[in-house]
N, C-alpha and C positions, 0 to 999 in steps of 0.2 A: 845498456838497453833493457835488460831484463831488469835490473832493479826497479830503472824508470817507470817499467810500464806494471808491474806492481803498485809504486805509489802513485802512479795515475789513477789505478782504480781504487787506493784508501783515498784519494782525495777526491775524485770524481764522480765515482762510482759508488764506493759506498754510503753517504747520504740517501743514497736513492733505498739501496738497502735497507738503511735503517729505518727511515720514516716508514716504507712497507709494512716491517716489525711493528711500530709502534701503533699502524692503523689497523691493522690485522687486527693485533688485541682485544681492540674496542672494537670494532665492524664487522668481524667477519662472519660470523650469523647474520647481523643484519643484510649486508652484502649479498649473501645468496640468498637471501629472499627474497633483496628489494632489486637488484642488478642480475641481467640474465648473462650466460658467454657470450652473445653476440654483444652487447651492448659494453664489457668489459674488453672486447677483442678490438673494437671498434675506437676506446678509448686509448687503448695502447696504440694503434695504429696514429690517432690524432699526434698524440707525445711522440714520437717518431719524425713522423712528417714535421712538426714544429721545430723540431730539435734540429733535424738537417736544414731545413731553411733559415736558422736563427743562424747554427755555424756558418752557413756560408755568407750570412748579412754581416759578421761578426766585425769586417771592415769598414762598412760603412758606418753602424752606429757610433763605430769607436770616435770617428770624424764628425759627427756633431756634437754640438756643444763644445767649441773649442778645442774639442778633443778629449771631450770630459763623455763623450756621449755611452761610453760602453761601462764605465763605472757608474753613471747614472742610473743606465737602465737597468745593471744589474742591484744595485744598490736596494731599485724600487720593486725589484723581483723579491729580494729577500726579506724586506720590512713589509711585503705584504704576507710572506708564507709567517712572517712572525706574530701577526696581527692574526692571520685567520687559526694560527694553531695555539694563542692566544683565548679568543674566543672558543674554538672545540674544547680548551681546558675548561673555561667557566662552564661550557655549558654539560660538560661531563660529570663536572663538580657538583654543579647543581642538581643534574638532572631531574626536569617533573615528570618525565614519562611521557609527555603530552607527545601527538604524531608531526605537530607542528615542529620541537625542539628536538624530532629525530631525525628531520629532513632537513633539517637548519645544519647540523653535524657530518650528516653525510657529504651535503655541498662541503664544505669546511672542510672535511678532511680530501673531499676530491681533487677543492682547488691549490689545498697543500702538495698533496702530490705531485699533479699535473706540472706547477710551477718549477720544483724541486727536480722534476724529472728530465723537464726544457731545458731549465740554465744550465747543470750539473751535466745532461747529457749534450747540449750543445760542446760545449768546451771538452768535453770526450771527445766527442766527433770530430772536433779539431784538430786535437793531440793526436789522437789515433790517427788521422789520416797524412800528418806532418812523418811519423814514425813511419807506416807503411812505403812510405815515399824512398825511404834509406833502403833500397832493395836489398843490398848486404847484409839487415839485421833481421830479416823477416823472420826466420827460425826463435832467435832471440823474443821478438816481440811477440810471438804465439804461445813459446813457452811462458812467456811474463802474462798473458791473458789469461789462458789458464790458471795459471798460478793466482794470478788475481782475483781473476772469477770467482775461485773456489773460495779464500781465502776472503773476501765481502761475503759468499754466500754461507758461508760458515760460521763468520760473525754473528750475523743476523739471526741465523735460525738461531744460536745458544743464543743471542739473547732476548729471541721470541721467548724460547720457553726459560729462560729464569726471569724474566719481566713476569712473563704469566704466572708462573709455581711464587713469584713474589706479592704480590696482585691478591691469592687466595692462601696464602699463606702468614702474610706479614701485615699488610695496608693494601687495600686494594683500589689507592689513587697514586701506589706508585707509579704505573705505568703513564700515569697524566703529568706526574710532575716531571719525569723522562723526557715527555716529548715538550715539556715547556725547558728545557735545558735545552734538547735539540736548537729547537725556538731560538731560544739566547744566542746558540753559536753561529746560527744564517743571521740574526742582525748585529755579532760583532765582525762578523764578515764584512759586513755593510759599512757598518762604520770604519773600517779598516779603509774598503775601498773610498767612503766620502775623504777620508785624511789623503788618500792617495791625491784628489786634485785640490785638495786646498778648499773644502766643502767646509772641513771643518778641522782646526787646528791642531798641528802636532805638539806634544810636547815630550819630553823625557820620561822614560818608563818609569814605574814605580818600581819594579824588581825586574830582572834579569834572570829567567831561570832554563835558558836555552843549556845552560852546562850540566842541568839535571836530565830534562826532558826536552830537545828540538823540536821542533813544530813540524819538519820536515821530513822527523824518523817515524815508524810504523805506528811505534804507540803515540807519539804528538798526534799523526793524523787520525788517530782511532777518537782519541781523548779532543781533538777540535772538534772533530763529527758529533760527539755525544753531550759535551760540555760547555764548547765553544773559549776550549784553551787558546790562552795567548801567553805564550813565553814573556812576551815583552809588553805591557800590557802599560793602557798610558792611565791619567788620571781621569780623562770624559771614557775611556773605555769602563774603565772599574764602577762609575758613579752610574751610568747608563745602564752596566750589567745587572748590577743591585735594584735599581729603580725599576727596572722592566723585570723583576723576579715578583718584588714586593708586592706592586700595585694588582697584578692579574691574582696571586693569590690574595688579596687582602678582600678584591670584588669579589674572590669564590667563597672566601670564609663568610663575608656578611648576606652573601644572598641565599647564601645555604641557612644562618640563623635566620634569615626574616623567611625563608620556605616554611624551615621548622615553626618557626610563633605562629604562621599564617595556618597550618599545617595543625597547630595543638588548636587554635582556637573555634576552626571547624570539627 
């Protein structure tokens, strides 16, 4: 039980962690300027409320779509947090400064969050409340939350500040390419779960490296969360990963040169 509910929270829990980290970075001056505590108090409560009534629909959605309904929905949960943290990288990348392309960002990264903090925190709610149930283990599953707890919140902040100290020290668009990694690993999720119903076909891995690194041990889930590892990793996984890396930066390299020309010739 206590192991359990450790990798509960590297699996559940810490996404939520990380993408925090990541939007800190870039936001958070902006953030208490532009968002007051009630309005930030108000937002957490939303993600809350969303989360326990997602968990408890969690049976019925699964029942539509032939029974495809809860891979679906989740699916389209995570190709949008890919798409929208997608765009916050172009537009980070680019950035004109304009107040138009700073409120364009902040949505972008709120509706990342938000998203991120429903699905991941629903299926918490779930888990947790299945564990709670084994009255016998309660002791066990507190010490595992703690332990958890700490152990996502610990993460996070080292890698707030070496994301940051990297940022101002080395390139300071690594923390963009960070969260376009994060990116990658919510939509190899997705496509994991479209293979689940037959969305889209399986075939035989390219490698096998579950005997290095499991996907189910500490550092697998650490390395899923940041990277979007797959041990077993198929041939539409690989070609999809590579493709949704290239194309968002290819758009931030070329719009940043036509800034710059637009940019010299004023």
């Amino acid at each position: 039980m206590l192991i359990n509910t450790v990798l509960l929270f590297l699996q559940n829990a810490l996404p939520i962690f990380i993408i925090t980290s990541l939007l800190l970075i870039r936001f958070s001056s902006e953030t208490i300027k532009t968002f007051s505590v009630k309005w930030l108090v108000l937002g957490l409560l939303f993600t809350i409320i969303i989360a326990f009534i997602l968990s408890n629909n969690l049976e019925n959605i699964s029942q539509a779509a032939d029974g495809k309904g809860i891979e679906l929905f989740l699916s389209l949960g995570l190709l949008l947090v890919y798409l929208f943290s997608m765009g916050l990288f172009i537009l980070n990348s680019t950035d004109s400064g304009t107040g138009y392309d700073s409120f364009i960002k902040k949505q972008l990264a709120f509706m990342v969050f938000i998203i991120i903090s429903i699905l991941n925190g629903a299926h918490f709610i779930v888990y947790l409340t299945n564990y709670w149930a084994q009255a016998q283990q309660i002791e066990s599953m507190l010490i595992g939350i703690i332990l958890g707890g700490g152990i996502c919140l610990s993460i996070s902040i080292l890698f707030y500040f070496l994301l940051k100290y990297a940022d101002q020290n080395i390139h300071q668009k690594i923390s963009s390419y960070f969260l376009v990694f994060f990116a990658l690993g919510q939509l190899m999720h997705a496509i994991v779960l479209l293979q689940q119903v037959d969305i889209f076909s399986s075939s035989q891995p390219v490698w096998n490296s579950s005997s290095i690194i499991a996907e189910n041990s500490e550092l697998g889930q650490l390395l899923t969360v940041l990277f979007g590892y797959e041990s077993t990793p198929s041939p539409l996984q690989l070609i999809i990963y590579v493709l949704a890396f290239i194309i968002p930066v290819m758009i931030s390299h070329f719009t940043s040169i036509r800034l710059f020309i637009c940019g010299e010739k004023t």
